[in-house]
VMD Tcl script that draws the C-alpha trace (Angstrom):
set ca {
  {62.06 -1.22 -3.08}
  {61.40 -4.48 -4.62}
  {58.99 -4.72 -6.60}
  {55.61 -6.43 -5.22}
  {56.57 -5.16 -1.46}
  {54.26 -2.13 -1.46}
  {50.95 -3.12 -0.08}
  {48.13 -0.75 -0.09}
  {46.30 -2.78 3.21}
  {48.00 -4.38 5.94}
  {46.42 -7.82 7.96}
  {48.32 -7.73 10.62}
  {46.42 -5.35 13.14}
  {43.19 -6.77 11.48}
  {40.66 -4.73 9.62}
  {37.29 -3.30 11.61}
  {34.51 -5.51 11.67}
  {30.72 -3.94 11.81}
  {30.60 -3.69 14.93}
  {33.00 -1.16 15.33}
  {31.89 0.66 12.29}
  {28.42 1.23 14.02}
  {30.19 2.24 17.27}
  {32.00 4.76 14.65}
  {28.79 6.26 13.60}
  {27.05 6.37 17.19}
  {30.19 8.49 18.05}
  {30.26 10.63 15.30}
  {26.52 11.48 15.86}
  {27.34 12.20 19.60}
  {30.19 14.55 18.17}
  {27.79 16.18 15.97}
  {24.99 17.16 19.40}
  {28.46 17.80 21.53}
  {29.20 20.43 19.24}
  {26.00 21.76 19.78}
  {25.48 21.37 22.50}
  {29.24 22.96 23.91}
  {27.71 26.71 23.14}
  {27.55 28.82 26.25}
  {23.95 29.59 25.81}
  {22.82 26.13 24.64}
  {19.75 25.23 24.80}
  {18.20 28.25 23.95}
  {20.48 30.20 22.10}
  {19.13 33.80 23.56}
  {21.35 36.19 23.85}
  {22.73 37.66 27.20}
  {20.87 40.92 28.68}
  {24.05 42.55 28.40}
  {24.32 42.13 25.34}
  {24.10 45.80 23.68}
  {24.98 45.24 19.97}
  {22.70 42.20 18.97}
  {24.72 39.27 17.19}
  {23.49 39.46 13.54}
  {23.64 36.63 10.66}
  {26.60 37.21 8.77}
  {26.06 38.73 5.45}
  {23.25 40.14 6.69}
  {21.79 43.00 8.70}
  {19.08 40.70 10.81}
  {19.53 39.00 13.79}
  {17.33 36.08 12.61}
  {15.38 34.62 9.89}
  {11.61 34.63 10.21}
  {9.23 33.26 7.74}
  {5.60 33.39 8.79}
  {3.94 32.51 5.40}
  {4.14 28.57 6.35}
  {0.73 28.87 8.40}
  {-0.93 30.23 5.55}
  {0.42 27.76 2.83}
  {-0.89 24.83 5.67}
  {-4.44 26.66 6.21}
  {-4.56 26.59 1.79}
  {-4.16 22.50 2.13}
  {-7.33 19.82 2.79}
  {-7.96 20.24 6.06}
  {-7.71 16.42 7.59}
  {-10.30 15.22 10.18}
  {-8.40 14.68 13.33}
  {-9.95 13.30 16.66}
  {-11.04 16.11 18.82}
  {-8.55 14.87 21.42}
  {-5.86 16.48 19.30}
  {-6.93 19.21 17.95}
  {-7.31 20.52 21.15}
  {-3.58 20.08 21.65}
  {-2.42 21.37 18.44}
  {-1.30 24.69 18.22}
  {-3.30 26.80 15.81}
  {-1.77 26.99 12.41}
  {-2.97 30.49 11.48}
  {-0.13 32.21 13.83}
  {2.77 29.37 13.17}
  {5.64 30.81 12.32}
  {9.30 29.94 11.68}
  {11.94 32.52 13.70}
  {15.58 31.56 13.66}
  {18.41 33.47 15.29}
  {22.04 33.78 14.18}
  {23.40 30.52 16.17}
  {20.35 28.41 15.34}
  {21.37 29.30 11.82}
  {24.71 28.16 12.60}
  {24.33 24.89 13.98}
  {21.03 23.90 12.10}
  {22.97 22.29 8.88}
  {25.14 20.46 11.47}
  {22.05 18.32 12.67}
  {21.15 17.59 9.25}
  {25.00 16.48 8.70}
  {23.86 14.38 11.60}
  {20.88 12.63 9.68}
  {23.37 11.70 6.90}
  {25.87 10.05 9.95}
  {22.33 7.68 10.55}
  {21.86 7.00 6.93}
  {25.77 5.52 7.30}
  {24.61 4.04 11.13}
  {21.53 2.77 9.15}
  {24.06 1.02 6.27}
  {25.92 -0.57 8.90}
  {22.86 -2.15 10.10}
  {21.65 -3.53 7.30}
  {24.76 -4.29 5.53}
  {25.29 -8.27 4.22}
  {27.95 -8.93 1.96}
  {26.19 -10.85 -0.33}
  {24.22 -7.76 -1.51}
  {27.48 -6.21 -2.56}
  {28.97 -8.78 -4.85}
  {30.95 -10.44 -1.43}
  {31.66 -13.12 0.99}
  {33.20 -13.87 4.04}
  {36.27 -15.87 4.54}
  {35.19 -18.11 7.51}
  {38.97 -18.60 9.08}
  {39.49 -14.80 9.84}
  {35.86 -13.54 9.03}
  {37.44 -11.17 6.05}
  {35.43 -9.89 3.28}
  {36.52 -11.12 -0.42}
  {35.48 -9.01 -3.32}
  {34.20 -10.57 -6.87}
  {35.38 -8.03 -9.82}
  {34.54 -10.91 -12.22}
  {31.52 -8.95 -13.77}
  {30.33 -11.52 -15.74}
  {30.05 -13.90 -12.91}
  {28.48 -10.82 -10.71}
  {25.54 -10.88 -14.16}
  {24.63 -14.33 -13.36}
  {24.26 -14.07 -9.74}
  {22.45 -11.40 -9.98}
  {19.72 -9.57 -11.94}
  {19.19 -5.64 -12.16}
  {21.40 -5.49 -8.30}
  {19.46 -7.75 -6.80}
  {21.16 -11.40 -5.70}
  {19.24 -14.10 -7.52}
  {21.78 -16.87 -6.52}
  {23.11 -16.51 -3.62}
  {24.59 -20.11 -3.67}
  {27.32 -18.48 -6.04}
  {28.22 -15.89 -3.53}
  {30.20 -17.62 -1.25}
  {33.43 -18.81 0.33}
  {32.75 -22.58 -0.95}
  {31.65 -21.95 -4.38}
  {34.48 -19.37 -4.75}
  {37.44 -20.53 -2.85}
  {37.68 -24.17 -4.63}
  {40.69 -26.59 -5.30}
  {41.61 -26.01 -7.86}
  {41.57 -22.17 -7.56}
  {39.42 -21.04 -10.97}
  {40.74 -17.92 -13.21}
  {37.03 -16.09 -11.81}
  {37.89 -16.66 -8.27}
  {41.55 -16.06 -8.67}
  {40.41 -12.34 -9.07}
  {38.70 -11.90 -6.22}
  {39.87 -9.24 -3.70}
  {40.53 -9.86 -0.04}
  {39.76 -6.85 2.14}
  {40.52 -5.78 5.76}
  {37.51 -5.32 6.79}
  {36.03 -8.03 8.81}
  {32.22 -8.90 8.60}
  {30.99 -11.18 12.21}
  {27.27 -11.33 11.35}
  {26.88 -10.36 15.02}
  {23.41 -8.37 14.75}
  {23.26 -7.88 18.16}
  {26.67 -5.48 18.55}
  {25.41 -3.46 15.32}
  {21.56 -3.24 17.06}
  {23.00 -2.17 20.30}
  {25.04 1.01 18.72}
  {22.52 2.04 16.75}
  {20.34 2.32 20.18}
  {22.97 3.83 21.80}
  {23.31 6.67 18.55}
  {19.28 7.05 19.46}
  {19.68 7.42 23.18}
  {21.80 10.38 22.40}
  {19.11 11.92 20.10}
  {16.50 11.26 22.76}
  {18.69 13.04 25.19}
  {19.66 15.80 23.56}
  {15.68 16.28 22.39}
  {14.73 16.37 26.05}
  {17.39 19.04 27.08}
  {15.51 20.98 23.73}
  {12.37 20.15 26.20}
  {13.29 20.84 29.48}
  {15.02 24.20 28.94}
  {11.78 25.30 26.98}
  {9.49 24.04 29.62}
  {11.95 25.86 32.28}
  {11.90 28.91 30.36}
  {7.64 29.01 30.03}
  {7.93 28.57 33.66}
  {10.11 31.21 34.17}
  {7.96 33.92 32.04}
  {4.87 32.73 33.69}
  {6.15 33.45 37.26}
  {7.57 36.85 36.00}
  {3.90 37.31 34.80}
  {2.77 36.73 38.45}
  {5.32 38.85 39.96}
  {4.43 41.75 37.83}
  {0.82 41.13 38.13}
  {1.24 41.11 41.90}
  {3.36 44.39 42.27}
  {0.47 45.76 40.36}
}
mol new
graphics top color blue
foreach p $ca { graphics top sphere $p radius 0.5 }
foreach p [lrange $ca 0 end-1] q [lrange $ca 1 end] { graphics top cylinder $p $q radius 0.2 }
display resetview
C-alpha cells in the first residue's frame, strides 16, 4: 500500500450530524424498556400459580430482597410541613418498605443503564462545538478540531470559551493557511445547528418513558382491582 492511502475516516457517505445522534439515543433508550418490557410476566413480574419451586436470586437462597428499615431512617429525619391536601395522599412512612423479586433484580440496573443513555440524549442536546475547542465548516457543515493548545489557552480560560471570535471557520480557515490552523482536524461528523430535530428526539426518548411508566400504572391499578373484587367475592360466599 502506498504510503498516505490508509485513511482512518471516510467523507464520502458523510459523517452523522446531531440529529441522528439524538435519534441514536431515543432508540437505544426504547431498546433498553423493550428489553424489559419483552418478559412474559411484564409488568408485574409475579410468578405463575403453577409455579411450584419459586425462582430465587442467584447466589442466593431468597426469592427477593426486602429492606424495611428505610421507613424508619425517614421517620428519624425533620419532619417537613406539607399542606394537609397531601398528606392525606401520602402513604404512611412507618410501614414503607422496599421488596424486590428475582427479575426486578434483574432488570433494575438496566433502567439505570437507561439514565446514563439520557445523560448521552442530554449531551446531544446541548452540544455546540465551540465549547469543545471546534467549528463548523459552513460548505459541508463538518466539524474541524483545534489541537493547537496554546491557541485553545487564549480562547479560553479554566474550559470555559472567553473568545469565541477565535473559534471559528473565518478566523481559522484564512488565506494564507497559518501553521495553528494547518493542524486542525476535520471530522465526519456533521454539526446542522438544527435545535428543533435534536428537541424533537429527545421528546420522543420521553414519550417512551411516559409510556412505559403508565403500563407500570395500569397493570398495578388492574391488579388492586383485581384483589379488591376477589375480596368481594369471598366476602359474598361468606
Amino acid at each position: 500500500t502506498d504510503a498516505g492511502s490508509i485513511q482512518w475516516t471516510t467523507t464520502t457517505l458523510g459523517g452523522t450530524s446531531e440529529f441522528v445522534r439524538s435519534m441514536l439515543a431515543a432508540w437505544i433508550v426504547l431498546t433498553d424498556l423493550l428489553t424489559v418490557a419483552q418478559d412474559w410476566d411484564f409488568p408485574m413480574f409475579e410468578e405463575p400459580l403453577e409455579v411450584e419451586v419459586p425462582v430465587k436470586i442467584a447466589g442466593t437462597f431468597s426469592s427477593s430482597v426486602r429492606c424495611d428499615c428505610i421507613g424508619k431512617i425517614i421517620q428519624k429525619l425533620p419532619k417537613l410541613s406539607l399542606p394537609s391536601c397531601i398528606e392525606s395522599v401520602m402513604p404512611s412512612f412507618a410501614d414503607l418498605h422496599l421488596s424486590i423479586n428475582g427479575k426486578w433484580l434483574t432488570y433494575g440496573p438496566l433502567l439505570g443503564v437507561m439514565v446514563i443513555d439520557l445523560c448521552c440524549a442530554k449531551s446531544q442536546l446541548f452540544y455546540d462545538p465551540v465549547d469543545y475547542g471546534q467549528y463548523v465548516d459552513p460548505a459541508d457543515s463538518r466539524i474541524y478540531v483545534i489541537v493547537d493548545e496554546a491557541y485553545l489557552a487564549e480562547a479560553y480560560e479554566d474550559g470555559v470559551v472567553v473568545k469565541p471570535e477565535m473559534i471559528s471557520y473565518s478566523a481559522r480557515q484564512t488565506v494564507p493557511l497559518s501553521a495553528s490552523a494547518a493542524t486542525d482536524i476535520k471530522l465526519n461528523s456533521r454539526y446542522t445547528g438544527s435545535y428543533t430535530s435534536k428537541y424533537v428526539w429527545f421528546i420522543v426518548a420521553m414519550t417512551f418513558i411516559a409510556g412505559f411508566v403508565a403500563m407500570l400504572r395500569i397493570a398495578d391499578w388492574r391488579l388492586r382491582r383485581g384483589l379488591q373484587a376477589l375480596e368481594r367475592q369471598a366476602g359474598s360466599s361468606s
